[in-house]
NUMARLO-280986 format. One record per residue: x, y, z of N, C-alpha, C in turn; residue in three letters. Coordinates in steps of 0.02 Angstrom, whole numbers, padded with zeros to 5 digits, always signed. Layout:
N
XYZXYZXYZALA...
This chain:
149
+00611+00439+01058+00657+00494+01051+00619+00559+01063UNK+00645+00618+01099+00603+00662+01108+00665+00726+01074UNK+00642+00791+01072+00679+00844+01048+00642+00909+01111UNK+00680+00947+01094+00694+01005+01145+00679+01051+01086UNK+00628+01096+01099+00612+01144+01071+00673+01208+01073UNK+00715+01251+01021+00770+01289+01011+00725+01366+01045UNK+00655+01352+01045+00640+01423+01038+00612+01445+01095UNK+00566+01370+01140+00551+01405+01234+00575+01339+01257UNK+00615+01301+01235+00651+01221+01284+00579+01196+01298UNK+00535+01167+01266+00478+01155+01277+00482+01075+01260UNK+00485+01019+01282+00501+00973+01272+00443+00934+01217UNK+00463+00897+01165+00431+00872+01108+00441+00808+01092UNK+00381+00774+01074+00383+00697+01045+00393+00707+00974UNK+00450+00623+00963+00460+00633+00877+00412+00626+00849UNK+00343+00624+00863+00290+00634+00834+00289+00719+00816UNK+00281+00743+00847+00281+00823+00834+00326+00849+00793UNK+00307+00894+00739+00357+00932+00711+00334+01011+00729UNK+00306+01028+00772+00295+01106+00781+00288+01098+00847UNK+00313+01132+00884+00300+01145+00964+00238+01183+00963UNK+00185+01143+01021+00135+01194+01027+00123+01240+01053UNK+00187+01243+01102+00168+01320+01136+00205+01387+01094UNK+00263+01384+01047+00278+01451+00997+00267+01460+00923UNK+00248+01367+00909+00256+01353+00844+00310+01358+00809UNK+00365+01352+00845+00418+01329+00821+00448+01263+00771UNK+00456+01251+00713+00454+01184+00691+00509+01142+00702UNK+00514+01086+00707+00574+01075+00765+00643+01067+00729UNK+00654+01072+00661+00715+01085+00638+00749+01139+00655UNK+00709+01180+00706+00738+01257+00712+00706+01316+00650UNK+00667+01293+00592+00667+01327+00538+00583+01343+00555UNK+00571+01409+00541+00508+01430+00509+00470+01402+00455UNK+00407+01407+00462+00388+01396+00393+00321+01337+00395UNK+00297+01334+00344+00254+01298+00354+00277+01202+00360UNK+00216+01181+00408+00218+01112+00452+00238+01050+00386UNK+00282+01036+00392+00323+00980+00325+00287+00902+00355UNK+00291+00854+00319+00272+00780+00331+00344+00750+00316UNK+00354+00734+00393+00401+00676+00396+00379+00610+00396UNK+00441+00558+00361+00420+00514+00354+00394+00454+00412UNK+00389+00465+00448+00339+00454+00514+00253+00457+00514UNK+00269+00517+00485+00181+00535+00469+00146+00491+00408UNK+00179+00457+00370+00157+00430+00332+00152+00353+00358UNK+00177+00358+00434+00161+00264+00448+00103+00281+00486UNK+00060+00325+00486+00012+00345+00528-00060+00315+00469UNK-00041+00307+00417-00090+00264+00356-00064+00232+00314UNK-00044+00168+00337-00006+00114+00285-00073+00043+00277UNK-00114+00048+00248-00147-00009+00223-00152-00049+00166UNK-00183-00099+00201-00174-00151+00135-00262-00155+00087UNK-00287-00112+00103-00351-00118+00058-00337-00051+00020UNK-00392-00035-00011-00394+00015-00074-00405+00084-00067UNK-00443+00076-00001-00471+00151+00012-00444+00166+00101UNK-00478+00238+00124-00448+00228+00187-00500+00260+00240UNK-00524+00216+00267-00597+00204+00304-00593+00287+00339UNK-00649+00329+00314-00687+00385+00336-00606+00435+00336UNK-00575+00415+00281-00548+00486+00266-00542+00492+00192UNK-00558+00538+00140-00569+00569+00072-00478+00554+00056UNK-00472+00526-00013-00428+00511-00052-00427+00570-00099UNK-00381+00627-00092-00389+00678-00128-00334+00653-00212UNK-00269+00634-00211-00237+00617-00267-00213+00557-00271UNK-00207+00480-00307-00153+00441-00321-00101+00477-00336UNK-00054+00447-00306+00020+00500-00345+00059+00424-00388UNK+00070+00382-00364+00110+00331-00405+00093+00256-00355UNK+00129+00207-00389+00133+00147-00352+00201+00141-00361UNK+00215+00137-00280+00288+00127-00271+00305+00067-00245UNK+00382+00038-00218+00382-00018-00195+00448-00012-00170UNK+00475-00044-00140+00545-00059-00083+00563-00153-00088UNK+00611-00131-00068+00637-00177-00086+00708-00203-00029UNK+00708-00263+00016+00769-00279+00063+00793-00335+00047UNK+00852-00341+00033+00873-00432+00049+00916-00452+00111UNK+00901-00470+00135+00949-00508+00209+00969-00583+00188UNK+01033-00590+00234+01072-00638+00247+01041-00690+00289UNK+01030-00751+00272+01026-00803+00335+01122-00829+00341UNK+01126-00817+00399+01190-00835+00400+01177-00913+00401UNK+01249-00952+00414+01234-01028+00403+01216-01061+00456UNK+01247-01038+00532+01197-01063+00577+01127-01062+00594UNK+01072-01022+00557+01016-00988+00558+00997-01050+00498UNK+01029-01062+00453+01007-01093+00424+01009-01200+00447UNK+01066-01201+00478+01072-01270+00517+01017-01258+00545UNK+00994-01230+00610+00958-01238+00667+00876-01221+00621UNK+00858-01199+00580+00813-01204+00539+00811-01287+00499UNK+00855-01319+00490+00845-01380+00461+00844-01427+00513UNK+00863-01393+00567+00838-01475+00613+00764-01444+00633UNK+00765-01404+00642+00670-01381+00655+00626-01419+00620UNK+00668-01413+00563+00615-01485+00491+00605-01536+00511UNK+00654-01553+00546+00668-01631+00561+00627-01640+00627UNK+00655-01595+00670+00609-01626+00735+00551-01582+00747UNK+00534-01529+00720+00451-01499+00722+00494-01440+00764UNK+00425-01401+00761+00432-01347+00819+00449-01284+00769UNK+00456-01207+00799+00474-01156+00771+00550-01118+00752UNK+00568-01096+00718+00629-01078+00719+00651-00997+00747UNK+00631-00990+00782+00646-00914+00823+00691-00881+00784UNK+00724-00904+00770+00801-00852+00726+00766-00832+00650UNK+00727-00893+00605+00697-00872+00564+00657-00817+00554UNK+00602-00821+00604+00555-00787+00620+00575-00711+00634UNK+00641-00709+00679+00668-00659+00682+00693-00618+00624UNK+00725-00664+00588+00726-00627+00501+00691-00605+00462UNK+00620-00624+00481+00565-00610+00431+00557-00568+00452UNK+00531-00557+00526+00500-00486+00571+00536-00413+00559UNK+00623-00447+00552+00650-00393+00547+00671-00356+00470UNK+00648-00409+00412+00633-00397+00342+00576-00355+00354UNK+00522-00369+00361+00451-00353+00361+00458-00262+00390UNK+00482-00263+00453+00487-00202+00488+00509-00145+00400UNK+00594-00191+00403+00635-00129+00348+00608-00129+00299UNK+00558-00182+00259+00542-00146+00183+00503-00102+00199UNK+00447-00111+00254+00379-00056+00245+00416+00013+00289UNK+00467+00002+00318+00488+00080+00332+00543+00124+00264UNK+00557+00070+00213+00582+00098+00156+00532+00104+00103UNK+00460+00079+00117+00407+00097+00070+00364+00175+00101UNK+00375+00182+00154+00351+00248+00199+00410+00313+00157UNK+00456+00298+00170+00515+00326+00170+00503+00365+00090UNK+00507+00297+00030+00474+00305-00023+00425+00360-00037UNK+00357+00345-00010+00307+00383-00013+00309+00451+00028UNK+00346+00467+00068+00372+00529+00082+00418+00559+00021UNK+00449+00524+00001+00501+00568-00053+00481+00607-00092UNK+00398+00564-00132+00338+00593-00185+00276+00637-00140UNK+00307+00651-00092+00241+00691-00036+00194+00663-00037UNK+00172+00612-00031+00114+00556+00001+00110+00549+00079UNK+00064+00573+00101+00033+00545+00158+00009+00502+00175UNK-00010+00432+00143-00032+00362+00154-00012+00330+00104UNK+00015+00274+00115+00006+00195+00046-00063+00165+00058UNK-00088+00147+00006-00153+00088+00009-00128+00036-00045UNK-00170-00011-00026-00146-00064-00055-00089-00099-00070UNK-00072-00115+00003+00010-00134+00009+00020-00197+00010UNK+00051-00220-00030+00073-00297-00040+00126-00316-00018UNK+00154-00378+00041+00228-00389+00044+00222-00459+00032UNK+00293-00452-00024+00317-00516-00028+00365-00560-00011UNK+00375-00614-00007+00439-00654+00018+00456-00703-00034UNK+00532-00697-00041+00555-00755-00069+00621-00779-00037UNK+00657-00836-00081+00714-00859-00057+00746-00853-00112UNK+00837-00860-00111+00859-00856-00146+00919-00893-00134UNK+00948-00958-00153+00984-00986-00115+01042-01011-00177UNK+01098-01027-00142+01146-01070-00188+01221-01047-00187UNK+01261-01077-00186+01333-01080-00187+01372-01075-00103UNK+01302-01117-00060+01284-01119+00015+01268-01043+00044UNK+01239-01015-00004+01225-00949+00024+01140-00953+00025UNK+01117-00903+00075+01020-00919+00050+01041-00850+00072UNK+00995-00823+00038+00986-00752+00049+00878-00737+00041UNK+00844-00707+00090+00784-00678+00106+00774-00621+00072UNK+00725-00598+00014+00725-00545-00037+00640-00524-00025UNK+00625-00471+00008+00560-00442+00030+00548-00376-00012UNK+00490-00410-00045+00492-00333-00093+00392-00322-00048UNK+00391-00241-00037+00325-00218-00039+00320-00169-00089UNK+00235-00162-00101+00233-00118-00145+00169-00089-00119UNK+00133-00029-00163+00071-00012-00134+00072+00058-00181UNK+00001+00089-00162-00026+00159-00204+00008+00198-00162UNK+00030+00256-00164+00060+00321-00128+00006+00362-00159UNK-00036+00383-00074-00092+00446-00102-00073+00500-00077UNK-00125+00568-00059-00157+00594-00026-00201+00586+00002UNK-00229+00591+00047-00263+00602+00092-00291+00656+00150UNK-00344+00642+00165-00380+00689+00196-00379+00657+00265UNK-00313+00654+00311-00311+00632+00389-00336+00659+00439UNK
């Protein structure tokens, strides 16, 4: 996605929040350079510290949380996979696309408390099944710091 600068049409990546040629910030608003939650997938790790940059505050340990649907054909074509071997593509597809949404609702998170990186991020998986329903429940969690990027 790109944006159009309001103040010289200077064309901008959603990476950017200030145009570099007026310093314009790209909401249209003055003021000093804000952290969107983008900038915080720029340091999402799973160890403690964050290799050759200074940890200035812990702010909290936060966590997110998704549950998805296996619908029931996802779940048939997953039980003959048992039976005759091989991968279940549709599965896999559920997980990938669990995995994606908790850690962009744990970013999301750690933007809310003005954190610039998570460390020590844990994701989990479970199942949750019964009354022919299974339902996929992905919780991550992790430190929300500061940092020195």
């Amino acid at each position: 996605m790109s944006y159009i600068c309001k103040s010289c049409d200077r064309n901008m990546t959603d990476r950017e929040v200030e145009c570099a040629n007026c310093g314009q910030v790209r909401d249209g608003m003055k003021g000093p350079k804000i952290i969107l939650a983008e900038d915080v997938s720029k340091v999402v790790l799973t160890t403690e510290s964050v290799f050759n940059h200074e940890i200035i505050e812990r702010l909290e340990i936060i966590t997110a949380e998704c549950v998805f649907g296996m619908n029931i054909f996802k779940d048939i074509f997953a039980g003959v996979r048992d039976i005759v071997g091989g991968r279940s593509s549709a599965t896999q597809t559920v997980l990938r696309d669990a995995r994606i949404a908790v850690l962009s609702e744990l970013k999301k998170e750690a933007h809310s408390i003005g954190a610039n990186a998570v460390i020590a991020v844990d994701i989990d998986y479970s199942e949750m099944s019964g009354g022919g329903k299974s339902m996929l429940f992905v919780v991550a969690s992790g430190t929300a710091v500061k940092a020195k990027i």
